[in-house]
GULUMPA-552841 format. One line per 4 residues: number of its first residue (from 1); their letters; for each residue x, y, z of N, C-alpha, C, CB. Coordinates in nm, 4 decimals. Glycine has a CB too. Example, Ala and Ser with C-alpha at 12.3 -4.5 7.8 and 13.67 -1.06 7.14 Angstrom:
BEGIN
1> AS> 1.3190/-0.5690/0.7800/1.2300/-0.4500/0.7800/1.3200/-0.3300/0.7800/1.1308/-0.4473/0.9046  1.2850/-0.2250/0.7080/1.3670/-0.1060/0.7140/1.2900/0.0030/0.7870/1.4084/-0.0598/0.5725
***
This chain:
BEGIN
1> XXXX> -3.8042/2.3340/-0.4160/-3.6789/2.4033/-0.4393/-3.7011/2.5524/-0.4214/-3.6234/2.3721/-0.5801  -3.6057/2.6586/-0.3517/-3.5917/2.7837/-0.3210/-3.5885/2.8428/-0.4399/-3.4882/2.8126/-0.2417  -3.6388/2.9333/-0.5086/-3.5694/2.9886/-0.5675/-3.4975/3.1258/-0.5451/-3.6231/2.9796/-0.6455  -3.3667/3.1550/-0.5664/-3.3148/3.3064/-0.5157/-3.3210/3.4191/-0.6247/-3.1525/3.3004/-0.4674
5> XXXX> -3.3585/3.5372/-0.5502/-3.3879/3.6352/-0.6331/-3.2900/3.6991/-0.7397/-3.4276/3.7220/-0.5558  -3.2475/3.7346/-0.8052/-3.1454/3.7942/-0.9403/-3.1086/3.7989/-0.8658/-3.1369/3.8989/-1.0474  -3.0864/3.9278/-0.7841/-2.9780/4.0169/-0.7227/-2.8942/3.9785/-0.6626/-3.0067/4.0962/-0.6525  -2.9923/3.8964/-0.5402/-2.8559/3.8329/-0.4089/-2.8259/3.7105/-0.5003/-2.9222/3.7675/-0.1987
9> XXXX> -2.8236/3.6163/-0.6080/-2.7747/3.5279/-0.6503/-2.6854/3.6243/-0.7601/-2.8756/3.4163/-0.6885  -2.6823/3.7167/-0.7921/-2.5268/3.8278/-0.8585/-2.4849/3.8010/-0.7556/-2.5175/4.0148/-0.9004  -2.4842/3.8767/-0.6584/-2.4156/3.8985/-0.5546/-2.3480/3.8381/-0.4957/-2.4572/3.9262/-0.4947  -2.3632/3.6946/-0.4750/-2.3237/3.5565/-0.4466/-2.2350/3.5565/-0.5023/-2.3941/3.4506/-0.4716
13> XXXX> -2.2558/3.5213/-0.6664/-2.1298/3.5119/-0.7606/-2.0380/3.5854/-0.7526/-2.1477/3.5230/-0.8773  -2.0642/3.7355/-0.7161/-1.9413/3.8098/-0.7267/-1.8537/3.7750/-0.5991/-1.9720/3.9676/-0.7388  -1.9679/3.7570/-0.4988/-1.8339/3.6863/-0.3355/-1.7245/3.6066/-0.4042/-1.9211/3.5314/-0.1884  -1.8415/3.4862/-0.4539/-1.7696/3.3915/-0.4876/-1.6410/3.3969/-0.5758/-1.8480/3.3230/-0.5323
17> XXXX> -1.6347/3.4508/-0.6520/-1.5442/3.5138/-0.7550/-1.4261/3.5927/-0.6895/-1.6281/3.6125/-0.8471  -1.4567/3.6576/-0.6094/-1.3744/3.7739/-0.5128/-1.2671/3.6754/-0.4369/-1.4926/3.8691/-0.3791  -1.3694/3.5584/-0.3342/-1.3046/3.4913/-0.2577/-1.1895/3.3604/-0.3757/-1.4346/3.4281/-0.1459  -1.2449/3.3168/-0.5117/-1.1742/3.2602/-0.5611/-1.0366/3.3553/-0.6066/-1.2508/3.1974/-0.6490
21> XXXX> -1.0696/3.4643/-0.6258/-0.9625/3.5377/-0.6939/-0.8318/3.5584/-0.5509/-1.0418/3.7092/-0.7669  -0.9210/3.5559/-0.4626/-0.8070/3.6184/-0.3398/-0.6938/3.5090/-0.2924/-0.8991/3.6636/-0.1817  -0.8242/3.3974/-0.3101/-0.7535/3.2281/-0.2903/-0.6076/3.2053/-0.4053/-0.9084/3.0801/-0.3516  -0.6207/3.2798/-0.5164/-0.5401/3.2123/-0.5901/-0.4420/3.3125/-0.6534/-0.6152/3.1322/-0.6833
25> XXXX> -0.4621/3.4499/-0.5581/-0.3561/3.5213/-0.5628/-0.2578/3.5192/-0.4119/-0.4118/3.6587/-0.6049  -0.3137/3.3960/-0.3130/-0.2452/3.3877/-0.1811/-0.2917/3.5397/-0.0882/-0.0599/3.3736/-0.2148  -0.4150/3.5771/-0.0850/-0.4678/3.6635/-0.0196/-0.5512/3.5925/0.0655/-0.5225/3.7566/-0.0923  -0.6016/3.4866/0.0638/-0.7137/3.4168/0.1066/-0.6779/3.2796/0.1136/-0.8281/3.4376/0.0229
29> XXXX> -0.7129/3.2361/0.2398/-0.7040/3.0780/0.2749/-0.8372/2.9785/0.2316/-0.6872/3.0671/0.4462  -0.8106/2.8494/0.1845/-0.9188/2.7934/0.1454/-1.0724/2.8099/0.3338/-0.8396/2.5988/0.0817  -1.1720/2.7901/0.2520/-1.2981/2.8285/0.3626/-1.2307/2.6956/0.4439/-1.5100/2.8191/0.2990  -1.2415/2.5576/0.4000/-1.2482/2.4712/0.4392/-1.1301/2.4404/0.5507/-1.2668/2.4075/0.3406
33> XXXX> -0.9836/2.4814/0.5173/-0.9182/2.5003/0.6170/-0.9156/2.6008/0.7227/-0.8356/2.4955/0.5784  -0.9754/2.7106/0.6872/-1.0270/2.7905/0.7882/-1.1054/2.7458/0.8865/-1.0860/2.8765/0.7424  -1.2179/2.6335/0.8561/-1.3131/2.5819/0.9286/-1.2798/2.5269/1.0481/-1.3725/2.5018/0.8646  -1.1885/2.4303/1.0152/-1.0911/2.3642/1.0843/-1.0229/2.4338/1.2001/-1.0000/2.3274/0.9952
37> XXXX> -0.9922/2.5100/1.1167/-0.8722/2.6030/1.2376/-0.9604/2.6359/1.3354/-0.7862/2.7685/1.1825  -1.0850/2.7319/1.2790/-1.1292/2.7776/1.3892/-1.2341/2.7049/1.4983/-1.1734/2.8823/1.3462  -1.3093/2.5618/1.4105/-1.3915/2.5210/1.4954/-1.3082/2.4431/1.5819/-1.5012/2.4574/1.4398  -1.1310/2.3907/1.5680/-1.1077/2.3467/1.6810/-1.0768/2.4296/1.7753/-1.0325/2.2693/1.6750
41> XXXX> -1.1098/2.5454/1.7424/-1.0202/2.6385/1.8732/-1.1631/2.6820/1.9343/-0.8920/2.8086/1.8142  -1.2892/2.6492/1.9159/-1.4325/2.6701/1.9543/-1.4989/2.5148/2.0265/-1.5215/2.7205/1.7993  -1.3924/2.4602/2.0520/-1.4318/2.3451/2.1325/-1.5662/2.3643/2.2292/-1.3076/2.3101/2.2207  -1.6300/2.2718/2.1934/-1.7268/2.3150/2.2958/-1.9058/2.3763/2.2392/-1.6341/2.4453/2.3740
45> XXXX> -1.8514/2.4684/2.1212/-1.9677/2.5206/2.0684/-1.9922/2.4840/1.9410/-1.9705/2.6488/2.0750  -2.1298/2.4758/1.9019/-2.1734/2.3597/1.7672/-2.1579/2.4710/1.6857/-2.3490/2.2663/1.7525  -2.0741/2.4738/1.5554/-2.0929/2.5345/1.4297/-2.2244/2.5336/1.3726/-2.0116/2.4793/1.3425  -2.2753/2.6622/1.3544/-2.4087/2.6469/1.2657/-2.3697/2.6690/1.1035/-2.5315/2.7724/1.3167
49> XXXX> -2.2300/2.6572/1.0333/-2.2459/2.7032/0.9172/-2.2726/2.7853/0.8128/-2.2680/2.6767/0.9080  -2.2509/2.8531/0.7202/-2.2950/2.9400/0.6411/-2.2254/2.9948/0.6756/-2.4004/2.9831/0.6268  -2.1084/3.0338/0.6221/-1.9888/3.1582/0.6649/-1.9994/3.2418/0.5702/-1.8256/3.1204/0.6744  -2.0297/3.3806/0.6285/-2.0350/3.5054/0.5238/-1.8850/3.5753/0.5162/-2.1561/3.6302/0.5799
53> XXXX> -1.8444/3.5881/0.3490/-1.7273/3.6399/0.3329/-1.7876/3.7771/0.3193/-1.6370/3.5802/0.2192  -1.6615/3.8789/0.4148/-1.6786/4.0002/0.3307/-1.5579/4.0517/0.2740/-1.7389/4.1060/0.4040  -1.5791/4.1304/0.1462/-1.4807/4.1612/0.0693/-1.3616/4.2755/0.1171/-1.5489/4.1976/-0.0443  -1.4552/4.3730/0.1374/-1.3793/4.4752/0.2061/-1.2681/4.4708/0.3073/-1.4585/4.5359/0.2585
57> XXXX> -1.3026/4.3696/0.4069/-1.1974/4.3118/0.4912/-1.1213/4.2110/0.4784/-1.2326/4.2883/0.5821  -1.1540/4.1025/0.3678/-1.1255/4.0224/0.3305/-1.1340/3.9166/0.4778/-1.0130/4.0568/0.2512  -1.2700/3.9200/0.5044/-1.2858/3.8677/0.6415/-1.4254/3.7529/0.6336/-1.3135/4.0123/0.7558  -1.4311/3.6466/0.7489/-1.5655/3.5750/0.7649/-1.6080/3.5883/0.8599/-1.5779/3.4569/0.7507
61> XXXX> -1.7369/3.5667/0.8987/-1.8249/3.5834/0.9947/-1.8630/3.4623/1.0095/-1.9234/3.6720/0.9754  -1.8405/3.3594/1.1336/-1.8804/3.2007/1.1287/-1.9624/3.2125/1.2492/-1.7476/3.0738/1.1393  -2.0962/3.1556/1.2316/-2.1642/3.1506/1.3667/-2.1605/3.0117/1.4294/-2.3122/3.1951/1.3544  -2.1711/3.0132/1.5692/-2.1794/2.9354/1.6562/-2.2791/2.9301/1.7647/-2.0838/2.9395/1.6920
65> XXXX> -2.3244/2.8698/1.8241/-2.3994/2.8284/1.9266/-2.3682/2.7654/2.0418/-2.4689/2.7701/1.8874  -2.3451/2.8164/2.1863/-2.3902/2.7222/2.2833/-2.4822/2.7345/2.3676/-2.3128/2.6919/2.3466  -2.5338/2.6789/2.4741/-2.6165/2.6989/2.5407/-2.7052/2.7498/2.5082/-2.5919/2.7328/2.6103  -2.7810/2.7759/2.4097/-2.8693/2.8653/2.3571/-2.8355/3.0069/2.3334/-2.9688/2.8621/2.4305
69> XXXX> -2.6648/3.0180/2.3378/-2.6606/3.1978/2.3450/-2.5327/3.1687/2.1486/-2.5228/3.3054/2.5900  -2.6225/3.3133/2.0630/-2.5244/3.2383/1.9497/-2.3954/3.3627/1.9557/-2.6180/3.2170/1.7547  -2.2619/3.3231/1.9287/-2.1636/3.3748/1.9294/-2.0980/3.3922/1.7351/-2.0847/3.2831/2.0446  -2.1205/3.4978/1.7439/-2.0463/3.5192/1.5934/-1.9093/3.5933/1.6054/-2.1447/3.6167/1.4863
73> XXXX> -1.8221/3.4768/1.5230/-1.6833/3.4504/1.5122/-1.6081/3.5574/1.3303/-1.6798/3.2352/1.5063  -1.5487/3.6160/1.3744/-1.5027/3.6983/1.2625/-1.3546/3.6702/1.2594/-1.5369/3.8560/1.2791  -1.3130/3.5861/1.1332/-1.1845/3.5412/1.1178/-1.1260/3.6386/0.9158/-1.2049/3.3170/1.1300  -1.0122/3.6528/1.0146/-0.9280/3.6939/0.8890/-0.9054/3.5448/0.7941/-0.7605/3.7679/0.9476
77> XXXX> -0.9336/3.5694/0.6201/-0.8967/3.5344/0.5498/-0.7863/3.4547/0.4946/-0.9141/3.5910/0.5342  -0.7201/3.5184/0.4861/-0.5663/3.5508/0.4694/-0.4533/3.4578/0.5806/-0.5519/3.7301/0.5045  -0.4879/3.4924/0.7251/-0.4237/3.3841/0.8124/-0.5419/3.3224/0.8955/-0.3022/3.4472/0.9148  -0.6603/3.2888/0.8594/-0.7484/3.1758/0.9739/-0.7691/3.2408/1.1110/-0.6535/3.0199/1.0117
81> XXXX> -0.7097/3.3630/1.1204/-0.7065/3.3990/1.3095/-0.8140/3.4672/1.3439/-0.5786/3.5016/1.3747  -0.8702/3.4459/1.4460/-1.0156/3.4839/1.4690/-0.9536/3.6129/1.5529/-1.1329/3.3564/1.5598  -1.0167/3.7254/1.4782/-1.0177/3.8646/1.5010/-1.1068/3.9440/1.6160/-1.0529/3.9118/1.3801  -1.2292/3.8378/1.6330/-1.3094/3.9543/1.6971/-1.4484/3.8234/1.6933/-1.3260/4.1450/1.5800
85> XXXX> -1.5009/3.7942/1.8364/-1.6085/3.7354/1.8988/-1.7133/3.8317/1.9600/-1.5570/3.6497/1.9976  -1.7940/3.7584/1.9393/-1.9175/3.8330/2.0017/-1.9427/3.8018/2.1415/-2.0462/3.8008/1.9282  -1.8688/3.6992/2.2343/-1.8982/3.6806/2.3439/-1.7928/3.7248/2.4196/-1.9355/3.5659/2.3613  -1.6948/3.8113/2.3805/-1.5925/3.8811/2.4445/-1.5827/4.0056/2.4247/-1.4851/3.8380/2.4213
***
């Protein structure tokens, strides 16, 4: 078993907390329907998982992979719409 250091496991919690609070003031869409949205519109390229929320933008960063080249996907919160790719 990993264990994680104090800090980044605070830190975690407070995402976590941030992203629950945003979810349930209708600022923030659940992760899981986000997933959806965006990995069908990424047809083609394998989700690698681990989506980093950031607070400030109230934004995620979802990585992907094809061909061996990885593309990181930055989707708004709030409406699921992917804002900004790394392969464009």
């Amino acid at each position: 078993m990993l264990a994680v250091p104090g800090p980044i496991a605070a830190q975690a919690r407070r995402d976590q907390d941030t992203v629950l609070e945003n979810r349930q003031q209708g600022r923030a869409m659940p992760l899981r329907v986000i997933e959806r949205r965006v990995i069908t519109q990424m047809r083609g390229f394998d989700y690698l998982g681990n989506p980093i929320y950031f607070e400030r933008s109230n934004t995620y960063r979802m990585t992907f992979m094809r061909a061996g080249d990885v593309i990181r996907v930055e989707v708004d919160a709030g409406s699921g719409r992917i804002t900004n790719r790394t392969d464009r």
